[in-house]
Structure formats: C-alpha cells, structure tokens
Phi, psi and omega in degrees: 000335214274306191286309147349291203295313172261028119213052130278354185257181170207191192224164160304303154325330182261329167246060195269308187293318204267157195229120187143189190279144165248358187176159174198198216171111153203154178191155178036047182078338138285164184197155171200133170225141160232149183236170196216116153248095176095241144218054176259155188215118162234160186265097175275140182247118222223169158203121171026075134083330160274115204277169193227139207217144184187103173285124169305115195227143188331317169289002200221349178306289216290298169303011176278310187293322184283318193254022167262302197300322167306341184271324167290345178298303192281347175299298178341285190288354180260294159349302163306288227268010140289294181324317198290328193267350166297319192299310190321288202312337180292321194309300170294018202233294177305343183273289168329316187294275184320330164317297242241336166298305189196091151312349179263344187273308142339312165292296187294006159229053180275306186312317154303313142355270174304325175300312190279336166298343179270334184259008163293304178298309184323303196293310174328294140351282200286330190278356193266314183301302195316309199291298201314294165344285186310324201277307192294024175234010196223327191283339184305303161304327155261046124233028142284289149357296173278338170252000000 
C-alpha cells in the first residue's frame, strides 16, 4: 500500500524540472487538470466543461488536494458499484440459463444463486450510498473552489 501511495503523490522534487499536466482526473462531470508552468503549479477545476483556472497557493493547497481526492474516489467508488452490478446481472444471466436448462441443476445451487446474489446487491447498495456521499463531498469542494 505503502508503494501504491508514493506513487501517487508528488513533491516538490519531483516536478522541479518538468513543465506541462502533471495530473488530471474526471468522473461524473467533474474534472481536474494540473499543470506546472515555471515553478508554479495551476489548476483547471471543472463541472460539465466549465472549467476554472485557480493558481495554487498556500491558502487554496489543501482544498486544491480535497478535491482532486474526492474525484478520484468517487471514479473509485463508481468502479465498484459498476463491477458489482455487472457481477449481479452475470449471476442472473447464469440462474436464468440454468432455469431454463436443467431445472434440477438449478435447484441444487439456488442456495449459492442466492447467496451470491445478496452480496452482488449488498455491495451495490453500498457503493451507490458511497457514490451519493462522495458526489456531495466533490460538490463541496468545487463551489468552495469556486466562489
């Protein structure tokens, strides 16, 4: 996790030389891209194509950081909650087949059916409550950003 984490981050050190995106970030209609011109680092902050140009400054670093983190998260947490309902819907797709095949081949794994189907919804459920969280915690953060 340790390796994961550092590298995702950066430093001063690490972009001393280079000029140009240093990162960018979109999900549900937010976005964000930084650039590092000179030795400066600005921001486009974005919501459905309107974009926001916001130079980083000590007082504006940290909600600058929140609201990157919050857009990856929630690209995250919509990743689950895609996977999971894909996972639902292959689970329904095999109990139908299997219905419609051999109903007694059916029978004798309804129980497993069902089981993976309640933690295929569960996960679903939960990652739909995360994404709503997340999306109001990315809106907080940009018209914080923004206004």
């Amino acid at each position: 996790m340790t390796l994961l984490l550092s590298a995702c981050t950066y430093s001063e050190e690490d972009i001393q030389e280079y000029s140009g995106i240093i990162g960018d970030g979109k999900t549900m209609g937010y976005e964000y891209i930084v650039t590092k011109e000179e030795n400066r680092l600005s921001w486009k902050v974005g919501y459905k194509g309107d974009m926001t140009t916001i130079e980083e400054k000590s007082d504006n670093k940290d909600e600058l950081q929140y609201f990157m983190m919050a857009v990856n998260n929630s690209k995250l947490i919509l990743s689950k909650l895609i996977i999971s309902l894909s996972y639902f819907l292959i689970v329904a797709f095999i109990s139908f087949f299997l219905y419609k095949k051999n109903r007694k081949i059916f029978i004798d794994g309804a129980i497993v059916i069902v089981f993976t189907s309640f933690i295929a919804i569960y996960i679903a459920i939960d990652a739909s409550v995360d994404l709503s969280i997340a999306l109001q915690d990315l809106k907080l953060h940009y018209l914080r950003l923004t206004k």
